[in-house]
N, CA, C and O atoms as a DFTB+ gen file, in Angstrom:
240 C
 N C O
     1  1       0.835      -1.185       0.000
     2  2       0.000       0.000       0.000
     3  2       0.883       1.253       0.000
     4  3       1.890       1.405       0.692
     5  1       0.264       2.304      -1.045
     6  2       1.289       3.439      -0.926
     7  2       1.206       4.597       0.656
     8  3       0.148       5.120       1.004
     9  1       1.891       4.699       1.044
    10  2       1.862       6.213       1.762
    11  2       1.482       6.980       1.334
    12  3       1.240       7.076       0.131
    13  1       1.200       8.213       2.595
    14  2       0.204       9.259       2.393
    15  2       0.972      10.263       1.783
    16  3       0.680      10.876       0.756
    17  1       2.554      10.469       2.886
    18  2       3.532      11.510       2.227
    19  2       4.583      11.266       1.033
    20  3       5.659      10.797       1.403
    21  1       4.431      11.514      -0.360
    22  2       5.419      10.861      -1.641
    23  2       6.052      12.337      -1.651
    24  3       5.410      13.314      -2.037
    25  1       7.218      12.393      -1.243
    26  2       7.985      14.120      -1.050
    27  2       8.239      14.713      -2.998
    28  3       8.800      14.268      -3.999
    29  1       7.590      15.682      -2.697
    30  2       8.163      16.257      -3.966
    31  2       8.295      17.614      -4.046
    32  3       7.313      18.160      -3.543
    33  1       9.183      18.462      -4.514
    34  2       9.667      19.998      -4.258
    35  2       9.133      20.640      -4.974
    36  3       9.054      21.845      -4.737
    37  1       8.628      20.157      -5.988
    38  2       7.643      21.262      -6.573
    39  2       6.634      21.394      -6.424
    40  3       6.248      22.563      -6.399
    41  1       5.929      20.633      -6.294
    42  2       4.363      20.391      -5.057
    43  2       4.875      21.257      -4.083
    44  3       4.295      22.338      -3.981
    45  1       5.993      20.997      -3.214
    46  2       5.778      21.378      -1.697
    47  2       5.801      23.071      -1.704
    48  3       5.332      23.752      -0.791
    49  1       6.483      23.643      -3.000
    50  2       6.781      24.829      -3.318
    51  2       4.924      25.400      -3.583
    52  3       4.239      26.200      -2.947
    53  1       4.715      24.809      -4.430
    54  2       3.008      25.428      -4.697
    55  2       2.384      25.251      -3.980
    56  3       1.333      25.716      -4.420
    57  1       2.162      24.806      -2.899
    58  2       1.462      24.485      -1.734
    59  2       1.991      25.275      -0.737
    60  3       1.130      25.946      -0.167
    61  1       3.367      25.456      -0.242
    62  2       3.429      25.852       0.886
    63  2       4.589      27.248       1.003
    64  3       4.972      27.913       1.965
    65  1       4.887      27.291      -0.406
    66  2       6.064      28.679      -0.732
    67  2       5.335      29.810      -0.818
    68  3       4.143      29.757      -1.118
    69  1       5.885      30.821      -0.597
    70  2       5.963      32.056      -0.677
    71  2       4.323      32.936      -1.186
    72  3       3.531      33.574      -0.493
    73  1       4.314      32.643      -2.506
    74  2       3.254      32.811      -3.117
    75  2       2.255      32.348      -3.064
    76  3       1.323      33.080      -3.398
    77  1       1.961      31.076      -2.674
    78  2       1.029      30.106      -1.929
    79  2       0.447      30.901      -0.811
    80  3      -0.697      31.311      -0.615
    81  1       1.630      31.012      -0.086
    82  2       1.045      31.728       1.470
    83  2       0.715      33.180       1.492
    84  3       0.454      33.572       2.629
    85  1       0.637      34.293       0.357
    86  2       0.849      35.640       0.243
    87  2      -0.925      35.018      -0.562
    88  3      -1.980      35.111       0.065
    89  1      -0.869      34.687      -1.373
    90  2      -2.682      34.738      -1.769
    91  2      -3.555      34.929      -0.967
    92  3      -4.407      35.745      -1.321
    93  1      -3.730      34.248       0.496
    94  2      -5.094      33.746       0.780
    95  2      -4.715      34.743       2.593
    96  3      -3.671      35.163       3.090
    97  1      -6.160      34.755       3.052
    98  2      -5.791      35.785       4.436
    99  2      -5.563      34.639       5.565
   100  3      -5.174      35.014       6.671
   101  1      -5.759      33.442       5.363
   102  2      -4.781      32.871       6.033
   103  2      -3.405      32.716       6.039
   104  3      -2.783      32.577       7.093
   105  1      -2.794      32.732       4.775
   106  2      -1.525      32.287       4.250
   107  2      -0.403      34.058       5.302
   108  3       0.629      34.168       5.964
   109  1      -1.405      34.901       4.852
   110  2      -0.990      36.434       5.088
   111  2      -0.664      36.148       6.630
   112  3       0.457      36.379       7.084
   113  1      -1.800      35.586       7.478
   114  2      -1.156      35.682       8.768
   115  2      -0.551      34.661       9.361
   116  3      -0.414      34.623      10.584
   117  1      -0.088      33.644       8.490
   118  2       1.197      32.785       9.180
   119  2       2.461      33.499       8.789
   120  3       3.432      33.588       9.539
   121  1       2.398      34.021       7.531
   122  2       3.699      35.093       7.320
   123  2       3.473      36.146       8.853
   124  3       4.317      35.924       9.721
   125  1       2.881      36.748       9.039
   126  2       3.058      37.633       9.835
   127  2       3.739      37.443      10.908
   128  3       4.786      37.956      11.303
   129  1       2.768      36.328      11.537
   130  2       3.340      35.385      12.466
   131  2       4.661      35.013      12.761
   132  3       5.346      35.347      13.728
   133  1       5.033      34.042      11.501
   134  2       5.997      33.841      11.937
   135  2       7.356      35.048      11.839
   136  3       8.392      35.017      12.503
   137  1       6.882      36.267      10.598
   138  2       7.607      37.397      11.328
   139  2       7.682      37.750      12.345
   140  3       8.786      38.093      12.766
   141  1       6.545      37.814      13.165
   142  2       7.011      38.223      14.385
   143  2       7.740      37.588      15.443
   144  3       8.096      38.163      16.471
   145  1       7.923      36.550      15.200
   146  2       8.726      35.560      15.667
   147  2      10.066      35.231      15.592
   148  3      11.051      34.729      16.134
   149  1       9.487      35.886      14.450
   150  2      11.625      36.155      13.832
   151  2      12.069      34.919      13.810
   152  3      12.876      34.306      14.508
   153  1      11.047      34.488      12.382
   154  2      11.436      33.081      12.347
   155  2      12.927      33.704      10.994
   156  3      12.919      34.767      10.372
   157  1      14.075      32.528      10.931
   158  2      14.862      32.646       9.891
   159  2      14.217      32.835       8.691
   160  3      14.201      33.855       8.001
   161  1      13.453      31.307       8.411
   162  2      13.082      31.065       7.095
   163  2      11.332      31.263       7.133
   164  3      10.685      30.492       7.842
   165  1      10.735      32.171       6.455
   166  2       9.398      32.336       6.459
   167  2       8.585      31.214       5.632
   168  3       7.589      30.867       6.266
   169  1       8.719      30.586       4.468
   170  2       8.077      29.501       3.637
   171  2       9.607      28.810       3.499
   172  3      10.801      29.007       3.727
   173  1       8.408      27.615       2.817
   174  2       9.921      26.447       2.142
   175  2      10.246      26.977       1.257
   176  3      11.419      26.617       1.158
   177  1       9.920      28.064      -0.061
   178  2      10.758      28.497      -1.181
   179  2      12.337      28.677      -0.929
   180  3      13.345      28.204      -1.453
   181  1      12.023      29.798       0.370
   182  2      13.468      30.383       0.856
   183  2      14.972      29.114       1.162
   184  3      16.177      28.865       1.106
   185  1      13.814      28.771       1.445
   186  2      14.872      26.953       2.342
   187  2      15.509      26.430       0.536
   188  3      16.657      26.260       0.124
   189  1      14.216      26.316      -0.129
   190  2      14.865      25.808      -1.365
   191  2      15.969      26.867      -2.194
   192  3      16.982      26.441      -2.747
   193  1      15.514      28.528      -2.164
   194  2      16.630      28.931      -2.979
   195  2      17.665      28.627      -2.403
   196  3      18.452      27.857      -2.953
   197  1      17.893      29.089      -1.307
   198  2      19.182      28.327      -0.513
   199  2      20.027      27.443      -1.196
   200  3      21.093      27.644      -1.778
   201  1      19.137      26.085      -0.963
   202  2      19.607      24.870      -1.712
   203  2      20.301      25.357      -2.934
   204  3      21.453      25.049      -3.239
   205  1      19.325      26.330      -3.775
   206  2      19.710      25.988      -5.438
   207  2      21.182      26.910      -5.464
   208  3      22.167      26.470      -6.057
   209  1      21.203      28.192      -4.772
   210  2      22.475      28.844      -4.649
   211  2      23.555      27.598      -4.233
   212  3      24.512      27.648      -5.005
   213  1      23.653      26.794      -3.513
   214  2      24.708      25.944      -2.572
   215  2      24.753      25.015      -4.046
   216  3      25.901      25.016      -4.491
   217  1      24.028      24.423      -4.692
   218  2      24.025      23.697      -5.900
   219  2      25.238      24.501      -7.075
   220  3      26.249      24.063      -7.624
   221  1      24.711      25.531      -7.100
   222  2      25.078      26.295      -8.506
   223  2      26.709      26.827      -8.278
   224  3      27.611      27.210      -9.023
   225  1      26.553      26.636      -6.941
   226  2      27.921      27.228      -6.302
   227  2      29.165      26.028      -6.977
   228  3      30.167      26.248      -7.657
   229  1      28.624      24.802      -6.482
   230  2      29.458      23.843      -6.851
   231  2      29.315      23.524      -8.203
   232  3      30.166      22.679      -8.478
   233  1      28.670      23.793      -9.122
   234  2      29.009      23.780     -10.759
   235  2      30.156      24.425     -10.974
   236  3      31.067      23.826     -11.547
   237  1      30.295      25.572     -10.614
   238  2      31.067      27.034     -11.089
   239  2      32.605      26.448     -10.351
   240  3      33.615      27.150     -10.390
C-alpha cells in the first residue's frame, strides 16, 4: 500500500512557498506570524533557494 507523504519539491513549493502563502488571508497571517517571531526562514521556497544557490555554487 502506498503512503500518504510521496515528497516532492515542486508540489511542496506550490502548496506551501511564498506565493502560496501571500494569496489567501490565512496564508498572510502565518507570514506575519511567523515574522514576528523572527522566524529565519518564512516559507519552504526560501529553504529551497538556498539549496539551489549551494548547488550552482558547486558547478562554477
Amino acid at each position: 500500500m502506498k503512503r500518504t507523504y510521496q515528497p516532492n519539491n515542486k508540489r511542496r513549493i506550490k502548496k506551501l512557498g511564498f506565493m502560496a502563502r501571500n494569496k489567501s488571508v490565512g496564508g498572510k497571517n502565518v507570514l506575519k506570524s511567523r515574522r514576528a517571531k523572527g522566524r529565519k526562514s518564512l516559507t519552504v521556497s526560501e529553504e529551497y533557494k538556498l539549496l539551489r544557490k549551494k548547488q550552482t555554487k558547486n558547478i562554477r
